[in-house]
C-alpha positions as CSV (number, residue, x, y, z in Angstrom):
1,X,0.0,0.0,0.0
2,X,1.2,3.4,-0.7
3,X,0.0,6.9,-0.1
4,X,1.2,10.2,-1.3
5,X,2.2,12.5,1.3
6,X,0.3,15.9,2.3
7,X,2.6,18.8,3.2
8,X,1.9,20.6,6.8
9,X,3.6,23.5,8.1
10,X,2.2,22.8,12.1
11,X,4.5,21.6,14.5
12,X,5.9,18.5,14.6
13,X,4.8,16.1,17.6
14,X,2.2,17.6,18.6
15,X,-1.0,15.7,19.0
16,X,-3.7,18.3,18.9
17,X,-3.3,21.8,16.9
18,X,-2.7,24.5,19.2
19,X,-6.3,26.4,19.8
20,X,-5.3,30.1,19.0
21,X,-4.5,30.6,15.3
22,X,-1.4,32.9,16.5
23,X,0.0,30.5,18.6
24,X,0.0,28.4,15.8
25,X,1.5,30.6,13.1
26,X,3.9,31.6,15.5
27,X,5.2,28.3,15.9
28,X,5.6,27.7,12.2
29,X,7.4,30.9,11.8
30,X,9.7,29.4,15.0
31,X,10.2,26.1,13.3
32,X,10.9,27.9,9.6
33,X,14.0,29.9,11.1
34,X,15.7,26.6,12.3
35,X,15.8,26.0,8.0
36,X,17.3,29.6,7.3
37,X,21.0,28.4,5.6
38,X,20.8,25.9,2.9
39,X,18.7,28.7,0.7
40,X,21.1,31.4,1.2
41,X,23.9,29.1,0.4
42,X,21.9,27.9,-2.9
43,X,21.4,31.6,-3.6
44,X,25.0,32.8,-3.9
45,X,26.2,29.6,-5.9
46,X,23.4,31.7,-8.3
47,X,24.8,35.2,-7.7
48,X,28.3,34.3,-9.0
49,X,30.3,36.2,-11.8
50,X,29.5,33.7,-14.9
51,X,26.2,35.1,-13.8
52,X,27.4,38.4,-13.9
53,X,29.1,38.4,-17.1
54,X,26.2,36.9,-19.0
55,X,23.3,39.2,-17.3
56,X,25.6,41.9,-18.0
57,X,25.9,41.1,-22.2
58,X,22.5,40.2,-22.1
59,X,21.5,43.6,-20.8
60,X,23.6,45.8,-23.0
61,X,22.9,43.7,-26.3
62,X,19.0,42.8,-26.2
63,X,18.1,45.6,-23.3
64,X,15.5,44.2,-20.7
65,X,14.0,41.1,-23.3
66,X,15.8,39.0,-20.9
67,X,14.5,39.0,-18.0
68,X,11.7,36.7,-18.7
69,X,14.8,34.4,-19.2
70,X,16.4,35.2,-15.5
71,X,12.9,34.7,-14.4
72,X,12.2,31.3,-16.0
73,X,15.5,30.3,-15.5
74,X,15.3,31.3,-11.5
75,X,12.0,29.0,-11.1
76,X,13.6,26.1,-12.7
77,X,16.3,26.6,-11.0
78,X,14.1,26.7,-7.4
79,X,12.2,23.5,-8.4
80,X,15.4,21.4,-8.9
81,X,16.7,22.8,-5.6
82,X,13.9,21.4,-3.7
83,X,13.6,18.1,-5.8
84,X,17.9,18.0,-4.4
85,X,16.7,18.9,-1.3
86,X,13.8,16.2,-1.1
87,X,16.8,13.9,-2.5
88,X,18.9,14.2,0.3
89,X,16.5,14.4,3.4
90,X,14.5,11.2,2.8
91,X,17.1,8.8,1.9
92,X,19.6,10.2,3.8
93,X,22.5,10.5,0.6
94,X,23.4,13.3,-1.8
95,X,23.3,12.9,-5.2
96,X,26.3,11.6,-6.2
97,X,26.0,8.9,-3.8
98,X,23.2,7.7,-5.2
99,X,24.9,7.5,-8.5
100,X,27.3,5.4,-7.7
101,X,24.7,3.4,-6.0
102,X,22.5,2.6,-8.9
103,X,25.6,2.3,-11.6
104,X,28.8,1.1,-9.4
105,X,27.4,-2.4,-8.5
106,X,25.5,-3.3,-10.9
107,X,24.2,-7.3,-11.3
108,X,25.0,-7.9,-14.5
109,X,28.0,-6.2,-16.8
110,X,29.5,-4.1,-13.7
111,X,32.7,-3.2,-15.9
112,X,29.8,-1.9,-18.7
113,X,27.6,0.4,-16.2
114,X,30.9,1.5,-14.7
115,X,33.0,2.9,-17.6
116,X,30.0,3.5,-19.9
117,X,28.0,5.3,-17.6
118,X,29.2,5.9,-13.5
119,X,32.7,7.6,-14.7
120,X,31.8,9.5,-17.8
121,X,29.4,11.1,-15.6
122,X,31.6,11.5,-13.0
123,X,34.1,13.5,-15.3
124,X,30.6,15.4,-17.0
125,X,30.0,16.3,-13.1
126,X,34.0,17.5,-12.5
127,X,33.7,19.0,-15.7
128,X,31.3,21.4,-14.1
129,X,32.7,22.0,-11.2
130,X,36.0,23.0,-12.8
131,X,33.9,25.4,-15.5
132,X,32.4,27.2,-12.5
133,X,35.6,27.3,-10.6
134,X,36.9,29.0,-13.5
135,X,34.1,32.0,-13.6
136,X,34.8,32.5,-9.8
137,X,38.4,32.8,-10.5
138,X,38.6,35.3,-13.2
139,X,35.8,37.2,-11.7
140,X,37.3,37.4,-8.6
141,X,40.9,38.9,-10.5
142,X,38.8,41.5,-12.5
143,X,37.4,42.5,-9.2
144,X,41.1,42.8,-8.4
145,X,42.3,44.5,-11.0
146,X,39.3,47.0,-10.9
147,X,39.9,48.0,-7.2
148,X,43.7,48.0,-8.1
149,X,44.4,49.2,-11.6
150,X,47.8,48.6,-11.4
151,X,47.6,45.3,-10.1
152,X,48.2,43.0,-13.6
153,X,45.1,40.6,-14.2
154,X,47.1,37.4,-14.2
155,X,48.8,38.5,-10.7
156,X,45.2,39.0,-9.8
157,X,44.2,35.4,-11.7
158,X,46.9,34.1,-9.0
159,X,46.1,36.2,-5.9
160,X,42.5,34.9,-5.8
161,X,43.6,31.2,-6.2
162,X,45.1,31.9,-3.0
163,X,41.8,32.5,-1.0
164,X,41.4,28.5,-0.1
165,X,43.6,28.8,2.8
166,X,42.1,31.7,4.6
167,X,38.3,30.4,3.6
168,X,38.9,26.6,4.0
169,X,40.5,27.1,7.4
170,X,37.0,27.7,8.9
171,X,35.0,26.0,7.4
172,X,36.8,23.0,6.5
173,X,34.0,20.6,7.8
174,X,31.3,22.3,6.8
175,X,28.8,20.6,5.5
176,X,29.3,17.7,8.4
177,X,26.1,15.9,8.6
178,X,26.5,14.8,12.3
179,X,26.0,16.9,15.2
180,X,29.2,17.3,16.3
181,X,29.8,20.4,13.8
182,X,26.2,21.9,13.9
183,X,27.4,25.0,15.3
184,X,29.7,25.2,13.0
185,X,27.2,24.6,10.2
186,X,25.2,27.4,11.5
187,X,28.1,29.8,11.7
188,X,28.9,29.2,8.1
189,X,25.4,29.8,7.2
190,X,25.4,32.8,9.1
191,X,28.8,34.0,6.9
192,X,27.2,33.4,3.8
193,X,23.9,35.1,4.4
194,X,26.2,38.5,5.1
195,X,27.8,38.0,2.1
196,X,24.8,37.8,-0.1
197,X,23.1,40.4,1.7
198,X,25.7,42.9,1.4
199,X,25.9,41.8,-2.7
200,X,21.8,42.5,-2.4
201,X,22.2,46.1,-0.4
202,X,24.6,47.2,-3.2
203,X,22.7,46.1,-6.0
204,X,20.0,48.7,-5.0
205,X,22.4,51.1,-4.2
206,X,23.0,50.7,-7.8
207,X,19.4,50.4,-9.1
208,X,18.6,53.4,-7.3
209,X,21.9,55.3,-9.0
210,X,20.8,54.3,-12.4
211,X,17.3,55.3,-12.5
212,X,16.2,52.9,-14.9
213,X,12.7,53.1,-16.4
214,X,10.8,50.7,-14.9
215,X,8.1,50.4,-17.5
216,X,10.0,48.9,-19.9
217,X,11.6,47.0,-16.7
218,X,8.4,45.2,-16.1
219,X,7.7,44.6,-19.8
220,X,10.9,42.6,-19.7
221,X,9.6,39.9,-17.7
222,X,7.0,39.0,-20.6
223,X,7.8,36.4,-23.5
224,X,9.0,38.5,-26.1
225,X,10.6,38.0,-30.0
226,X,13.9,40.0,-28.7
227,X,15.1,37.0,-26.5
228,X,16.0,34.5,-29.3
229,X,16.9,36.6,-32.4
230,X,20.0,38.4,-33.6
231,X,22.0,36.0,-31.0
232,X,19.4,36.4,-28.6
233,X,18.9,32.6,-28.3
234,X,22.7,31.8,-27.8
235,X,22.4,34.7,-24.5
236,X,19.3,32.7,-23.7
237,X,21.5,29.6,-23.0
238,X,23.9,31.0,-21.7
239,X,21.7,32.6,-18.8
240,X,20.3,29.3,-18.5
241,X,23.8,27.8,-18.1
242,X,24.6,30.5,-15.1
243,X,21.3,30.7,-13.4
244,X,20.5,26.9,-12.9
245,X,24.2,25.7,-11.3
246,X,24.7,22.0,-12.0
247,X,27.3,22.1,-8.4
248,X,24.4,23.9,-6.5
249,X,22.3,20.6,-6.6
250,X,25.0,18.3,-6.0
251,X,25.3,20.4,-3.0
252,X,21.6,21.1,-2.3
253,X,20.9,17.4,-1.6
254,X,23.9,17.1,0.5
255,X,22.7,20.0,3.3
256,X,19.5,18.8,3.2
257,X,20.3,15.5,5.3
258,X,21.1,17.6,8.6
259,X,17.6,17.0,10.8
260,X,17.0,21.0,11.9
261,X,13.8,20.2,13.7
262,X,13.8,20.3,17.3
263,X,15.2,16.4,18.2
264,X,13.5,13.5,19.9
265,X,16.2,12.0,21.4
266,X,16.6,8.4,22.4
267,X,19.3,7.6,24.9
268,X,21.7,4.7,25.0
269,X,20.4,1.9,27.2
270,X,16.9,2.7,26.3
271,X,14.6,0.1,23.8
272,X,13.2,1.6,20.8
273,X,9.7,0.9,20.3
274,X,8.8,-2.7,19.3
275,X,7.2,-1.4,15.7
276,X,9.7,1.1,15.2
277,X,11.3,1.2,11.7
278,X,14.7,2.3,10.5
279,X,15.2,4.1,6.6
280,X,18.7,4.6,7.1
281,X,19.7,2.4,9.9
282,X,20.4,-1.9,9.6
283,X,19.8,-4.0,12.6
284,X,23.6,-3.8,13.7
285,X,23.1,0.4,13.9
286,X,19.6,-0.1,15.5
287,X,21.5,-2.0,18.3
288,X,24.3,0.6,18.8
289,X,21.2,2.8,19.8
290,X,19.7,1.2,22.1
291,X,23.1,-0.2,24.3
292,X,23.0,-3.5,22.9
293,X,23.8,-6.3,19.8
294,X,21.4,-8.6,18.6
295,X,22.4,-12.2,18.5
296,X,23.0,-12.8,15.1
297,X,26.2,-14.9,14.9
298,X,26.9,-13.3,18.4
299,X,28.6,-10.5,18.3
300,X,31.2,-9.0,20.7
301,X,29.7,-6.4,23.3
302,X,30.9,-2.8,22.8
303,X,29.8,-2.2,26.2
304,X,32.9,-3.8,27.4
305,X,35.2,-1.4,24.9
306,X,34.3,1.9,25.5
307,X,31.8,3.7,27.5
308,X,28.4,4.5,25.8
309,X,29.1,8.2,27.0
310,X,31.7,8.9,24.9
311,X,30.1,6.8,22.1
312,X,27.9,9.9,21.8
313,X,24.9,7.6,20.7
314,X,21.6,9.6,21.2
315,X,19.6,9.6,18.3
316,X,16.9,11.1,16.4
317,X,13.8,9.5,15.7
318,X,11.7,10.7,12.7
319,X,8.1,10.2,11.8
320,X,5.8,10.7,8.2
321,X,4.6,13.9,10.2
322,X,7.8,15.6,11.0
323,X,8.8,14.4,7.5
324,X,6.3,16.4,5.7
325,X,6.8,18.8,8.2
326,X,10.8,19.2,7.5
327,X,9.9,19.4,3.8
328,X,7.4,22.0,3.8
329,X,9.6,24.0,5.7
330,X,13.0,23.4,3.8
331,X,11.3,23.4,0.5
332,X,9.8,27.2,1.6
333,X,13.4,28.2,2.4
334,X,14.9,27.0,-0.5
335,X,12.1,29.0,-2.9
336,X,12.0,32.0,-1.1
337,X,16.0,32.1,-0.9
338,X,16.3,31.9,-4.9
339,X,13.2,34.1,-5.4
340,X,13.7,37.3,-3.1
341,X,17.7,37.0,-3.2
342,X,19.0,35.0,-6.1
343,X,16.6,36.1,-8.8
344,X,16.8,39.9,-7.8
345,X,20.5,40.2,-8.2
346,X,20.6,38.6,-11.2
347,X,17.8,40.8,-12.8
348,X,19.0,44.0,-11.4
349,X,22.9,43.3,-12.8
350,X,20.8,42.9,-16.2
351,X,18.4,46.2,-15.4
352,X,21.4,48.1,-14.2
353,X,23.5,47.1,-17.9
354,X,20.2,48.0,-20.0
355,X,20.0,51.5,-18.1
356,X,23.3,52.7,-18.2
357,X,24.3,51.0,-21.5
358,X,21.4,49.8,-24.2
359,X,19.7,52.9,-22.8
360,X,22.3,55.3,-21.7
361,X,22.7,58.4,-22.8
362,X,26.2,58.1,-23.7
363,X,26.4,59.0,-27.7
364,X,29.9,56.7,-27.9
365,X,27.9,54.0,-26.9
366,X,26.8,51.6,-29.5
367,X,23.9,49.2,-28.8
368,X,23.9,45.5,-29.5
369,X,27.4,45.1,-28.1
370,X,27.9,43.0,-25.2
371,X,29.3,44.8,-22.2
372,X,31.9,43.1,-20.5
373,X,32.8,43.6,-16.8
374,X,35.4,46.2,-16.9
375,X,33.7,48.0,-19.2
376,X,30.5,48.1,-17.0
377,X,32.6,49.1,-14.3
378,X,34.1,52.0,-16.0
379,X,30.6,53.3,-17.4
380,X,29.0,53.4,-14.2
381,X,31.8,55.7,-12.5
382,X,31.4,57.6,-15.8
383,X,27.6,58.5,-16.1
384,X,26.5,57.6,-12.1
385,X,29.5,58.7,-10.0
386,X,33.0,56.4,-9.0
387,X,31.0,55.5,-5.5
388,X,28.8,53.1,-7.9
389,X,32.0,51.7,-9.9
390,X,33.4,51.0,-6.2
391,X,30.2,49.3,-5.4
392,X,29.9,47.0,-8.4
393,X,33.9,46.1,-8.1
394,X,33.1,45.1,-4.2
395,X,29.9,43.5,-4.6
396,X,31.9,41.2,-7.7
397,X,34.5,40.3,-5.6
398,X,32.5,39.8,-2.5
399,X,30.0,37.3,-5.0
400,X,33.3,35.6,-6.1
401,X,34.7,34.9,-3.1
402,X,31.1,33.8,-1.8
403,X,30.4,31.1,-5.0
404,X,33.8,29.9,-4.8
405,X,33.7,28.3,-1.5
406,X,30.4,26.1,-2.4
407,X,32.1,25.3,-5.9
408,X,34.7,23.9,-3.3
409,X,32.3,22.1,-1.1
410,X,30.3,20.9,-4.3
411,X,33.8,19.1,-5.4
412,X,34.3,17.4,-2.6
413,X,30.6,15.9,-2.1
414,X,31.2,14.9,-6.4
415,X,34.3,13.0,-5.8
416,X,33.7,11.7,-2.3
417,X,29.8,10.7,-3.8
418,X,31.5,9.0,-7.1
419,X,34.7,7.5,-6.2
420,X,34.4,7.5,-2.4
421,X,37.9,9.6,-2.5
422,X,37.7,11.8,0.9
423,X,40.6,13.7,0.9
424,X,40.8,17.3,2.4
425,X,39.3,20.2,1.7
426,X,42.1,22.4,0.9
427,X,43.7,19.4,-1.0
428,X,40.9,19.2,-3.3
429,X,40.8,23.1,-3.7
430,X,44.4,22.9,-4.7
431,X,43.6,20.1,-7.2
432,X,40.7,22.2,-9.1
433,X,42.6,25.3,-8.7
434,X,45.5,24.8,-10.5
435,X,43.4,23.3,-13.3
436,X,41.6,26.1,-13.7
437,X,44.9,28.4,-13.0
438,X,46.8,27.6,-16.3
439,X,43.9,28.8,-18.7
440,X,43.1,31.7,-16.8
441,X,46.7,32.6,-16.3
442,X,47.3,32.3,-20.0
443,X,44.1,33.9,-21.3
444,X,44.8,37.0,-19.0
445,X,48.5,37.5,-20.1
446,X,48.2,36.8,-24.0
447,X,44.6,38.4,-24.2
448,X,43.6,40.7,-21.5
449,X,40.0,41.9,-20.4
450,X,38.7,41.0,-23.5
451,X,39.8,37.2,-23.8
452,X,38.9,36.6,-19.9
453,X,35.3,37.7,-20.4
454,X,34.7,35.7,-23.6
455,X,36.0,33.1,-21.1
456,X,33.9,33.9,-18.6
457,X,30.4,33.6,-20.9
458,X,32.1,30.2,-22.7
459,X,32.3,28.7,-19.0
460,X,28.2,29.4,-18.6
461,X,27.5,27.7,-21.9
462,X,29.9,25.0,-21.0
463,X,27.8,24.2,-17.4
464,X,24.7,24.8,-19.4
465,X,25.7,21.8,-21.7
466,X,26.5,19.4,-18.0
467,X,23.0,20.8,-16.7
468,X,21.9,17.7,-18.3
469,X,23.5,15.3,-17.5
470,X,22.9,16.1,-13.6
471,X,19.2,16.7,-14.1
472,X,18.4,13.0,-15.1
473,X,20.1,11.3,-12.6
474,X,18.2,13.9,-10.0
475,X,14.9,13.2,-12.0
476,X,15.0,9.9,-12.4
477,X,16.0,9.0,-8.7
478,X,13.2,11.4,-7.4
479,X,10.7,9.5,-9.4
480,X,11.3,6.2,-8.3
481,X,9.1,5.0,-5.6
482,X,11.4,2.7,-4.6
483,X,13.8,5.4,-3.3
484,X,11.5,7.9,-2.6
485,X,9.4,6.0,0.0
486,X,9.4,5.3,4.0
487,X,7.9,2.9,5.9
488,X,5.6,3.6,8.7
489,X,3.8,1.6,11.4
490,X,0.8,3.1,13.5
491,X,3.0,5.1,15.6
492,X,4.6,6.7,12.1
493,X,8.0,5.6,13.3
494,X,10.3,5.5,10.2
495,X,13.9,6.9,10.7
496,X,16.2,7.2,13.5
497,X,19.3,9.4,13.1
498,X,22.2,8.3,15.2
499,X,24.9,10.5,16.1
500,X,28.8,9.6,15.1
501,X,31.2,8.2,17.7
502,X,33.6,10.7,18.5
503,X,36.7,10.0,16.5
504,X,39.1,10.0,19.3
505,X,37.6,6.9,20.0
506,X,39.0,2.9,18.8
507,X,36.4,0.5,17.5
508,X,37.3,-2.5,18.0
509,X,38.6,-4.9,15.3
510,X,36.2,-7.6,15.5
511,X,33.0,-5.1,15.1
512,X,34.3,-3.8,12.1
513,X,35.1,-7.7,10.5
514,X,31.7,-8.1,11.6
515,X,29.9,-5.0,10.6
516,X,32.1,-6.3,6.9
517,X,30.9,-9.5,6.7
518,X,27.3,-9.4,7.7
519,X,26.2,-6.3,6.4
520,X,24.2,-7.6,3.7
521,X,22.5,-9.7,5.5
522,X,21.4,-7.4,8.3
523,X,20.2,-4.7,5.3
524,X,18.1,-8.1,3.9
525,X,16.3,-9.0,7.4
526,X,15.6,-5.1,8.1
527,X,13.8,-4.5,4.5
528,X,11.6,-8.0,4.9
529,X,10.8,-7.5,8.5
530,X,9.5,-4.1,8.0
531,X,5.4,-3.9,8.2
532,X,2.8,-1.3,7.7
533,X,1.8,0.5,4.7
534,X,4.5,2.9,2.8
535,X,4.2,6.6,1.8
536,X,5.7,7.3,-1.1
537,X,7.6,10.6,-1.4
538,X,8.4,10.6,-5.4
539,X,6.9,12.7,-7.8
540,X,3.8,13.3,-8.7
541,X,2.7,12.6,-12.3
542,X,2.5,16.5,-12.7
543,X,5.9,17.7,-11.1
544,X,7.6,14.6,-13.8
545,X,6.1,16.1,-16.5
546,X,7.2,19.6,-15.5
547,X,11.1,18.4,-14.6
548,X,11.4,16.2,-18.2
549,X,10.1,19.2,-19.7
550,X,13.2,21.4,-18.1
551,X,15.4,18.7,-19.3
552,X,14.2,18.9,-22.9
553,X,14.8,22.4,-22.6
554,X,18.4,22.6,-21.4
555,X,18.8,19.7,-24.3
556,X,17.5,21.4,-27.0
557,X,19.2,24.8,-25.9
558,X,21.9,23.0,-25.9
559,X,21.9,21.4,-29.5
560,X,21.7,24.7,-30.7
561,X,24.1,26.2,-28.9
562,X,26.9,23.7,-30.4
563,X,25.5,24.4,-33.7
564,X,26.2,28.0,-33.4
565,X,29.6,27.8,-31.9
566,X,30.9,25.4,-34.6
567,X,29.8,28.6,-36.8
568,X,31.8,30.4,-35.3
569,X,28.8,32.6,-34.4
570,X,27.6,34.2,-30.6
């Protein structure tokens, strides 16, 4: 049996709804600001300067017809976010994990599924990563070099690479699933929300500067002819390729596994409830939550190894209520992050290039050429004052530094999700750094401003062509009911979230051989002994047709964008 869940904001474990109507919305908004974080973070992997280099040509070439793009591009973008976000929660693994899940170990022709599909999408996946590492990077040194004009590009191209050991430093663990780091988590959260809002208070700083006029502002946001001729279709893509981040998902269904509801804890020593039922737990970690092994093939007693004290083993127990309760609320913060921060900056950098440049009043200025970032720069301290060139050099290099540090978290979750290769932080910055370093250095020396933004906009097309190759997997994993689903008894019990043992701590040699050995056998007795009906979290038939028709979007954008670069045309 299997029912589609009902989303409710009320709050969780309680038995009756609370009898005043304030009481009651003023415990949803109390519940809703234990889920501010993993928006904002989504938000600036959106705000970062491939985005600013394509909203910027698209503005000073086809005026405001784009914004209808930003807009479209800004929903989709907020739908895959919360399908990442459903990922993650209710299975318990990001998306890369569940790749190499379904393709790694396959019955039949492992070697087949492994090099014909697991790794070529594994390298698709790094392929983004490094794309987008590439627009923070030389975003970041024109930032640089416009706050410094004497400052060479490719010193600036070098000086920016350098940011991994005063970012990673703090927030090297970040984002750690387990309690331990939740602090931690929240202070990082906290760090990135100032950045973006900082980005956000400049931007209408700006706005305000520019005076645009904002009846042909609004009329941007309508489907119009201008979007897809004279080149207008290649810009299209290319927006599309900055707006909906490939990494941002990866790491989207990674944050989303945290519980950030108020815990119901269960101590060591104390039995779970008879028909209580585990989705991410097997018998053996059932055990190490309630104090005790089962007697399969007797095990050794980890009471007599360490103390269950410092085994830190309290866990969370979650029910089909607080489920639908978590993903009402994280789902709300991930839309209204992308909507009311994500999706303004991105239309006012395209408003603020239409105002001062498509329809400045500058008679040098030709329209229907793109306008890169230094150039922007330079016009606004021409026609609105050097305070707003200042202000859009900051805000860039402020958004740079920002993206760049959830490019690096997205890299680790990609390889540790495809090859299960955990290596540090800073180690895996290094890695993607220096492979983005050589063409950035090069391009800046032997071709300037020019040469780095044409790089910049080729990066956007170049994620836009990965986009996908991520969304299927995400599709097709939230679709299937099999993977989607939790099972539920009459007391709704259906996941229990055990904290890590603290890693000072030795586990002994013979849990782990038998942890090894009997694994499969444990996961095999858990899934037949569980009763009661299911609910199925996977999508609807509407919300399938809506995220297949994304995908045949980004594909067909895609086709034609290769047909128009091997013209040669843009």
């Amino acid at each position: 049996m299997r029912t589609q869940p009902s989303f409710d904001f009320s709050a969780p474990n309680s038995k009756t709804s609370p009898s005043s109507r304030c009481t009651k919305i003023k415990q949803i908004c109390k519940n809703q600001l234990r889920f501010i974080g993993p928006g904002l973070v989504a938000s600036v992997a959106y705000c970062d300067p491939g985005n600013w280099a394509t909203d910027l040509g698209a503005g000073s070439s086809h005026g405001y017809a784009h914004l209808f793009v930003i807009l479209s591009a800004s929903v989709m973008a907020s739908v895959l976010q919360v399908l990442a976000t459903r990922l993650g929660y209710i299975t318990g693994k990001d998306l890369a994990q569940h790749c190499r899940e379904r393709f790694y170990d396959r019955p039949k022709r492992k070697l087949l599924w492994r090099w014909g599909v697991l790794y070529p999408l594994y390298f698709l996946c790094e392929g983004g990563i490094i794309f987008t590492d590439l627009a923070e990077l030389l975003g970041s040194a024109i930032a640089l070099h416009m706050l410094f004009p004497r400052l060479p590009l490719f010193v600036g191209v070098l000086l920016t690479s350098m940011d991994v050991f005063v970012v990673l430093a703090f927030f090297s663990s970040y984002p750690d699933v387990s309690n331990k780091h939740r602090k931690s988590m929240h202070f990082f959260e906290v760090f990135v929300a100032f950045l973006i809002f900082i980005v956000v208070i400049f931007f209408i700083i700006l706005l305000v500067s520019v005076k645009p006029e904002w009846g042909k502002t609004f009329e941007g946001f309508v489907p119009n002819r201008r979007m897809i001729v004279n080149g207008g279709l290649y810009v299209s893509v290319s927006l599309i390729g900055a707006t909906v981040m490939p990494h941002s998902i990866f790491l989207g269904s990674k944050v989303a596994i945290p519980e950030r509801l108020r815990a119901i804890p269960v101590h060591p020593g104390k039995t779970l409830p008879e028909n209580s039922q585990s989705l991410h737990l097997d018998e053996m970690d059932k055990d190490l939550v309630t104090g005790h092994f089962s007697s399969i093939n007797k095990a050794p007693d980890i009471e007599s190894r360490c103390e269950l004290d410092a085994c830190n083993l309290e866990a969370t127990v979650v029910s089909v209520k607080r489920t639908k309760t978590h993903l009402a609320h994280a789902s709300f913060d991930i839309i209204a992050s992308l909507l009311t921060l994500a999706l303004p900056v991105n239309a006012s950098i395209l408003i603020v290039a239409s105002a001062t440049f498509y329809y400045g009043s500058d008679p040098g200025v030709k329209k229907n050429e793109s306008l890169d970032l230094q150039s922007a720069y330079e016009l606004l301290g021409s026609q609105v004052g050097p305070m707003a060139g200042y202000l859009f050099a900051i805000a860039l290099l402020i958004a740079g530094q920002a993206a760049s540090i959830t490019v690096t978290l997205a890299g680790q979750i990609v390889s540790e999700g495809f090859l299960e290769w955990r290596t540090r932080p800073v180690i895996r910055r290094l890695v993607t750094r220096m492979i983005g370093i050589v063409p950035s250095a090069a391009v800046a020396g032997a071709a300037g401003l020019q040469g780095v933004d044409h790089l910049l906009v080729g990066s956007q097309v170049g994620l836009s062509l990965v986009l996908p190759f991520v969304l299927a997997p995400l599709i097709i994993f939230t679709s299937d009911p099999e993977i989607m689903r939790v099972k539920s008894h009459k007391t709704e019990l259906v996941r229990i979230e055990p904290a890590q043992i603290r890693p000072h701590l030795e586990v002994p040699e013979e849990l782990v051989h038998y942890q090894a050995t009997n694994k499969k056998n444990m996961k095999k007795e858990a899934h037949t002994s569980a009763i009661g009906p299911t609910v199925s979290f996977a999508n609807g038939r509407m919300m399938k047709v809506i995220t297949w028709l994304i995908f045949a979007l980004c594909s067909v954008s895609n086709i034609y964008a290769i047909v128009q670069l091997s013209q040669g045309q843009q």
